[in-house]
C-alpha positions in Angstrom: 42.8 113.8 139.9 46.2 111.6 139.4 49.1 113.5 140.6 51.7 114.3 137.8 55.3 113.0 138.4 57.4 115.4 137.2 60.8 113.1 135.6 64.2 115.2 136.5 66.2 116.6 133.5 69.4 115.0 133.7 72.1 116.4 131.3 74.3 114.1 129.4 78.0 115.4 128.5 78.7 115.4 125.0 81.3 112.8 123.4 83.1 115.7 122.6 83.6 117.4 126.6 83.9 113.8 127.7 86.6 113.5 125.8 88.2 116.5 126.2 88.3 116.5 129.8 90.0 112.9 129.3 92.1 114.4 127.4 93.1 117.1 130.2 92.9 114.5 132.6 96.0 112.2 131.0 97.8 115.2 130.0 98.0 116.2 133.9 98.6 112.9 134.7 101.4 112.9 132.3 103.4 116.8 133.7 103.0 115.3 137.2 105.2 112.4 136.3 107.3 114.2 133.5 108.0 116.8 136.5 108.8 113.5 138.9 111.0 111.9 137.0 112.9 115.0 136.0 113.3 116.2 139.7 114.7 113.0 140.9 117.2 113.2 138.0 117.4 109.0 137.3 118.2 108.3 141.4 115.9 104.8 141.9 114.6 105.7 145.9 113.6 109.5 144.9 112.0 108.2 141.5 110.1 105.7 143.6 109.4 108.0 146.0 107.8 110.7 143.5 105.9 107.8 141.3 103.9 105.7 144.1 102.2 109.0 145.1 101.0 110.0 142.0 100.2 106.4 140.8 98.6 105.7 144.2 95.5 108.1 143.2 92.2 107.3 142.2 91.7 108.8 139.4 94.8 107.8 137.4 94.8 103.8 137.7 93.1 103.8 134.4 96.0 105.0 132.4 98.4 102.0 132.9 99.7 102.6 129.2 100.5 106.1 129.7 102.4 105.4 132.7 104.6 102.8 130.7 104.9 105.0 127.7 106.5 107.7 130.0 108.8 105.5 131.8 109.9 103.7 128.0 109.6 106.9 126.2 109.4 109.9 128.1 106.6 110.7 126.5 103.2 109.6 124.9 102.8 107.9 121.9 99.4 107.6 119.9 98.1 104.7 119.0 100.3 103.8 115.6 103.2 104.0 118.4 104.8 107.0 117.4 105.2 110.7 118.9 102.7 112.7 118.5 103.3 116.3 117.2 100.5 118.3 118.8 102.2 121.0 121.1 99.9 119.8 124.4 102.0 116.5 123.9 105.0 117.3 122.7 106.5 117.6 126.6 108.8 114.5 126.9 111.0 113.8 130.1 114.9 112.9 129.3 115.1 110.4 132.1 113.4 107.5 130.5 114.8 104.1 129.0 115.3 105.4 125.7 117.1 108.6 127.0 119.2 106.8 129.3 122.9 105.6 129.2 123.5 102.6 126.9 124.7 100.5 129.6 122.8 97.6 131.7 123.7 99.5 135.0 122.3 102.4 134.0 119.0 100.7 132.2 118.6 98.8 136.0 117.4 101.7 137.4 114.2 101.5 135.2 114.1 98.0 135.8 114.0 97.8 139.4 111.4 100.6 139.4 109.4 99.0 137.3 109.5 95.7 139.6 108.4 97.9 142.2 105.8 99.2 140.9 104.4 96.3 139.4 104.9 94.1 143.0 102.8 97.1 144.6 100.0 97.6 142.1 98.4 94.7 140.9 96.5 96.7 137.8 100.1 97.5 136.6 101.6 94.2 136.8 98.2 92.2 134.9 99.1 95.3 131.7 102.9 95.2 132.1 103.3 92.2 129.4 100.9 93.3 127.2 102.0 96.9 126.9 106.0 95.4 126.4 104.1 93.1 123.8 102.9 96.7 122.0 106.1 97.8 122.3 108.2 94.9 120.0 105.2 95.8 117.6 106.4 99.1 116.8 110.2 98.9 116.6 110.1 100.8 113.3 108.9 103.6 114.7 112.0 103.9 117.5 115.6 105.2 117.0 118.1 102.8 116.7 119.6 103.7 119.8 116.0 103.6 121.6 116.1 99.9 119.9 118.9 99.1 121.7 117.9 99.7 125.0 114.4 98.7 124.8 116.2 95.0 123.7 118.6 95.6 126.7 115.8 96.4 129.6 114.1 93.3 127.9 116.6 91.2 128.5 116.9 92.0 131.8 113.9 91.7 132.6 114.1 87.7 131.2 117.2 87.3 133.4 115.0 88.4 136.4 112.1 86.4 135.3 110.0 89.2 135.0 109.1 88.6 131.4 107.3 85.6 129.8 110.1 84.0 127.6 107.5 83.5 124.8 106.9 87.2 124.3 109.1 87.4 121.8 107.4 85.8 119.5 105.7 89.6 119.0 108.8 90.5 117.2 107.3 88.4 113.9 103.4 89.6 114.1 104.5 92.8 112.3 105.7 91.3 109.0 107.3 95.2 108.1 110.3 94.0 111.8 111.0 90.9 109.8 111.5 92.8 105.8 113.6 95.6 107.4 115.9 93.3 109.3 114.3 94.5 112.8 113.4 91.7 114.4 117.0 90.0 113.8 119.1 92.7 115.2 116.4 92.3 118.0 117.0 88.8 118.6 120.8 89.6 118.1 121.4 91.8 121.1 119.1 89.7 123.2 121.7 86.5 123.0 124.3 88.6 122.7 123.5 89.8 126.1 122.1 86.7 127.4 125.0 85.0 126.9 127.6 87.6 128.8 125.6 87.8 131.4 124.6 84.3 132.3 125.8 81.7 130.0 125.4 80.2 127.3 123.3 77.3 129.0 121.1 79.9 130.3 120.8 81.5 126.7 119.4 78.4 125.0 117.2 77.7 128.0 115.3 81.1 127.6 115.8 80.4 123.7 113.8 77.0 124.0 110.8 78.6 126.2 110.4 81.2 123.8 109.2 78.8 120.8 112.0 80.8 118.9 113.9 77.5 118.8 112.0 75.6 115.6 111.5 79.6 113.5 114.4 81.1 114.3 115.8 81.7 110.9 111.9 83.2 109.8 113.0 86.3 111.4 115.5 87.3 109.2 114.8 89.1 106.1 113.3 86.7 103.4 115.9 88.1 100.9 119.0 87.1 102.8 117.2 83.9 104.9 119.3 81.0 103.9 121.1 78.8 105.8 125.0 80.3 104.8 123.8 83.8 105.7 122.3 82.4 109.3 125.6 81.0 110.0 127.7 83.9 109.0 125.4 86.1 111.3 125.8 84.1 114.2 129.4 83.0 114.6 130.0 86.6 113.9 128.3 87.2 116.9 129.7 84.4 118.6 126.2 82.7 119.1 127.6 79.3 118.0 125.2 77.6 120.2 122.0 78.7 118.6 123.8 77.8 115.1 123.8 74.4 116.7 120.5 74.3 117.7 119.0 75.8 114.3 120.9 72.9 112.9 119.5 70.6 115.3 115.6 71.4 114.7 116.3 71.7 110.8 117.5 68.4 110.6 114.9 67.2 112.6 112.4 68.8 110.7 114.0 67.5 107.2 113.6 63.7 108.5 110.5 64.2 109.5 109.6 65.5 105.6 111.8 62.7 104.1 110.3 60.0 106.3 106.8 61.6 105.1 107.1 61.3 101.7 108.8 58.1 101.7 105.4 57.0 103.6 102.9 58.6 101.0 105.0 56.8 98.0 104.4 53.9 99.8 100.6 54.4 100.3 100.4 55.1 96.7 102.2 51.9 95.4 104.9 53.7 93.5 107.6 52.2 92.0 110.5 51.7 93.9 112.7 53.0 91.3 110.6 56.1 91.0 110.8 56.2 95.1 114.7 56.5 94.8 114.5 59.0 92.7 112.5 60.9 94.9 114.6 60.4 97.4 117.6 61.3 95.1 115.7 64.7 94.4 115.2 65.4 97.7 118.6 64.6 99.5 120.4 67.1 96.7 117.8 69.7 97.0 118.2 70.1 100.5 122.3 68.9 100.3 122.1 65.4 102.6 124.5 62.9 103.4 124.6 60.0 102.4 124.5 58.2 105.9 121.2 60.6 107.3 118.8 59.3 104.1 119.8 55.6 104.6 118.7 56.4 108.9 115.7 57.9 107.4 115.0 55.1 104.8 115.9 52.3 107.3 113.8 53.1 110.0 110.8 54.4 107.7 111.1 50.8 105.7 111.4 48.7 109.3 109.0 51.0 111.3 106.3 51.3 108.3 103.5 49.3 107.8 102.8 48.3 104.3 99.4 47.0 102.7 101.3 44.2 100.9 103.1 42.8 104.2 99.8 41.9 106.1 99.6 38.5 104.5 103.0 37.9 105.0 103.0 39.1 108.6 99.8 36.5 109.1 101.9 33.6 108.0 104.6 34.4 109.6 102.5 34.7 113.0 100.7 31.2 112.5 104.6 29.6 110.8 106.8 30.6 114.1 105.5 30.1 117.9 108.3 32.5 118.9 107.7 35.9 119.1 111.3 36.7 118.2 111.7 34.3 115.2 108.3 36.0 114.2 109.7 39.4 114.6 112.6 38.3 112.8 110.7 37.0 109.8 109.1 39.9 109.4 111.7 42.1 109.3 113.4 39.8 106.9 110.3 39.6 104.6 110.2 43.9 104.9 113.9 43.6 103.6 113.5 41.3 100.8 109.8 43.6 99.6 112.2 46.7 99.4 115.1 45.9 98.3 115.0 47.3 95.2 114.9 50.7 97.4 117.8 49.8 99.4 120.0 48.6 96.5 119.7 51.9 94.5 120.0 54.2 97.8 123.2 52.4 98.8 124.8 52.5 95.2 128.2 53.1 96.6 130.7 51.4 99.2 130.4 54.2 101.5 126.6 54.1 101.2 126.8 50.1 101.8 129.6 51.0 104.9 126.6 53.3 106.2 123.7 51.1 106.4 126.0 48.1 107.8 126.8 51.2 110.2 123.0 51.7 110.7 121.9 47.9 111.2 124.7 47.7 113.7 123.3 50.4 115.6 119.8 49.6 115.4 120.7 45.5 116.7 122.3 47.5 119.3 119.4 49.4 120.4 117.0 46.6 120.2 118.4 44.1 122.1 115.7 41.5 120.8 117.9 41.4 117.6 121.4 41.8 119.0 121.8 38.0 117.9 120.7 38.3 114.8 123.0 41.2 113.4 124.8 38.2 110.8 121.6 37.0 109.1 120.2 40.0 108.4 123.9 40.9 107.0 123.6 37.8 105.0 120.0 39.0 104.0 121.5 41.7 102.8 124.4 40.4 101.0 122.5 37.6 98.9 119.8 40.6 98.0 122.5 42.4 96.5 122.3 45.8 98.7 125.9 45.4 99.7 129.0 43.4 98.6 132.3 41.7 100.2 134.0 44.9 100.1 131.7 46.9 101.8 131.3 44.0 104.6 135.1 43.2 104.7 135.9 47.1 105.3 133.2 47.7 107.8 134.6 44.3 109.6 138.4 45.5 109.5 138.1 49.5 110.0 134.4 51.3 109.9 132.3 49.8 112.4 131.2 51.4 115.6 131.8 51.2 119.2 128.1 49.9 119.8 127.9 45.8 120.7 131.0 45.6 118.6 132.7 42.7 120.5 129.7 40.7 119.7 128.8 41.5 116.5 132.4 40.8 115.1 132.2 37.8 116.5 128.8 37.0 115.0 131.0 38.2 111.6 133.8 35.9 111.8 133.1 33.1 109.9 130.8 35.0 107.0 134.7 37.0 106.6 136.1 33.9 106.4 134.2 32.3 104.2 134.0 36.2 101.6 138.4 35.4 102.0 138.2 31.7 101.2 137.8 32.6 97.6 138.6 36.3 95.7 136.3 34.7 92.9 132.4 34.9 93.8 131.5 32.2 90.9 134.0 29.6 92.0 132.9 30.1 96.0 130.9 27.4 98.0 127.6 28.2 99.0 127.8 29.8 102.5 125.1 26.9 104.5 127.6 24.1 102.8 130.7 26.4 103.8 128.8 26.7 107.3 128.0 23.0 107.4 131.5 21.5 106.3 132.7 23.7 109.0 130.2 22.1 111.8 131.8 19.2 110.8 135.0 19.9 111.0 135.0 21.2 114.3 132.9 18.1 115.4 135.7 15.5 114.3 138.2 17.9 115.6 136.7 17.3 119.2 139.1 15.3 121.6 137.7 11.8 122.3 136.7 10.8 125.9 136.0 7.6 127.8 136.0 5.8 131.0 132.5 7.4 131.7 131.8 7.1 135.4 128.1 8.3 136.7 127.4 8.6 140.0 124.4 9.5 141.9 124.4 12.2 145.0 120.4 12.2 146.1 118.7 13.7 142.8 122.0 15.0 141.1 124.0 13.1 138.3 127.8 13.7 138.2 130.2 12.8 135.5 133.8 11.9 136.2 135.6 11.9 132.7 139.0 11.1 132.2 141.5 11.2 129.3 142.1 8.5 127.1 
């Protein structure tokens, strides 16, 4: 007969004592460090004392959010981050960061205990960013004054390089910081104290690692997110570099939308008169100048390939051996395909003075072209995107400091030639102007003989003398 195995009877705690005795568990983990931190009174050795040997234990290394919630708040929170107001949990210690003086020596206390803790318990230090991350996600439910100082201890904490810079991105992921005007008064305190405490190099440096630097205006609140409001904000808070900045990336980010639809009417063959338009739309919707639409326009028209300029650029390839004439060519042939475009963006002087302004600038940066700076003027003028005046006044006051010596002196004789003659009708074409004056100069030259040669080895030297 087979021996009967008699299986043990094991008995399996309930969800409910399980988690009642979790529940006694965390709340004496919580008196032992409520009755810590109120026996040391604040003083940084005695709290660090009192904390490593009750964090030290076994049995309470699992509740690394409890241990931050009591050194933030004083007490526990639940899980929607706000006090709870069950009589077991109501016990709350008063020296804590939101209970503490609203000063930055007073809130270093905290911080340097933290630091310690975190340097001797690695469990602490892999939840420390995520439990600060929990913490921007519940600003609504905190005093302003607890507000305050959880911004201060943060930004400590970035000035010690204890925090990742782009954890502030948490103060948009609860769209309720952004509507109430959280999340800006937030962000406000941070530079603020940035900036007094380091510099304002050291402000925009923590700014730019953030990611904050491109969506900075997004945390304001959507009824007062313009760009007038931002700036008012700001200078009022003495943050003129981030106004700068904003302004930067904004303007940046409007080229890059210009530039794009420019492109797209392109692909789709519009109308060039309907493209300025668009353009026209665009720069007063979003209140332009005149000199950053012709940048855009110019360096999308040069920089842009169109379908209808591959045959040209073909020709052009097999007409020149040259790589530079063929370059030129082809940004001569671009200029005469849109300059219909050109003419109606640069319907006024100051328009024309900016794009002579522009040309100038971009013959300076590519060197290739730096010779080339009074035909493509020419170009231009015979096109009809700029007249006399405009080139006259750019030659005699607006021009720039860039290649200037050498690009007046590519200008000379084309402002000759516009002065020779008020009247446009009654002028000389400017290749027979250019020609006659080839000529001129030619007969002009002084006449030399008694031509002596001599050789010395494989050299030729020439003796000249006067007549």
């Amino acid at each position: 007969m087979a021996s009967k195995y008699i299986l043990p009877c094991f008995r399996f705690k309930s969800g409910r004592i399980a988690k009642k005795e979790k529940d006694n568990e965390l709340l004496t983990y919580r008196n032992e460090l409520v009755e810590a931190l109120d026996r040391t009174k604040g003083k940084l050795e005695a709290s660090w004392k009192a904390l490593e040997s009750i964090v030290s234990k076994p049995d309470y290394q699992r509740h690394i959010d409890q241990l931050f919630d009591v050194l933030y708040t004083g007490g526990l929170l639940t899980n929607e981050g706000k006090f709870s107001n069950r009589g077991d949990l109501k016990l709350r210690t008063s020296y804590c960061v939101f209970k503490t003086h609203d000063e930055l020596n007073a809130l270093r206390v905290y911080e340097q205990l933290i630091k310690r803790l975190r340097r001797r318990y690695k469990h602490l230090d892999a939840a420390f960013e995520s439990h600060a991350q929990r913490l921007l996600t519940l600003l609504g439910g905190f005093e302003v004054e607890a507000r305050r100082r959880l911004a201060l201890l943060m930004t400590l904490f970035l000035i010690d390089g204890q925090l990742n810079p782009r954890l502030l991105l948490a103060l948009g992921q609860q769209q309720s910081n952004i509507d109430e005007g959280l999340a800006l008064e937030f962000m406000l305190i941070v530079c603020v104290t940035l900036k007094r405490e380091r510099g304002g190099n050291f402000m925009l440096q923590i700014f730019k690692k953030s990611g904050l630097d491109g969506k900075i205006i997004s945390y304001m609140p959507p009824m007062l997110r313009s760009d007038l409001y931002f700036r008012q904000v700001y200078q009022e808070n003495d943050l003129n570099e981030i106004i700068k900045l904003h302004e930067t990336r904004a303007g940046q980010e409007l080229r890059r939308q210009l530039q794009q639809r420019l492109l797209d009417d392109f692909r789709e063959k519009l109308p060039q008169v309907d493209v300025v338009m668009n353009v026209r739309q665009f720069q007063r919707h979003h209140h332009m100048s005149d000199s950053e639409v012709i940048a855009i326009v110019w360096h999308t028209i040069i920089f842009s390939h169109s379908p209808n300029f591959s045959a040209s650029t073909t020709s052009a390839r097999s007409n020149f051996s040259s790589p530079l004439n063929s370059s030129l060519e082809r940004i001569l042939r671009k200029l005469q395909i849109y300059s219909p475009l050109l003419n109606g963006i640069c319907s006024t002087d100051s328009a024309q003075i900016a794009l002579l302004m522009q040309l100038q600038e971009w013959c300076y940066e590519h060197h290739s072209f730096l010779n080339h700076f009074e035909r493509l003027t020419v170009h231009l003028y015979k096109a009809g995107v700029i007249n006399e005046d405009a080139i006259i006044r750019w030659y005699e006051v607006d021009h720039i400091d860039k290649g200037k010596v050498a690009f007046l002196d590519q200008m000379r004789c084309f402002v000759h030639w516009l002065h020779s003659d008020r009247d446009a009708s009654s002028r000389v074409d400017y290749n027979t102007y250019l020609a006659n004056r080839q000529q001129t100069q030619y007969r002009s030259q002084p006449v030399y003989s008694d031509v002596v040669t001599t050789r010395h080895n494989t050299k030729t030297t020439i003796y000249v003398k006067h007549s």
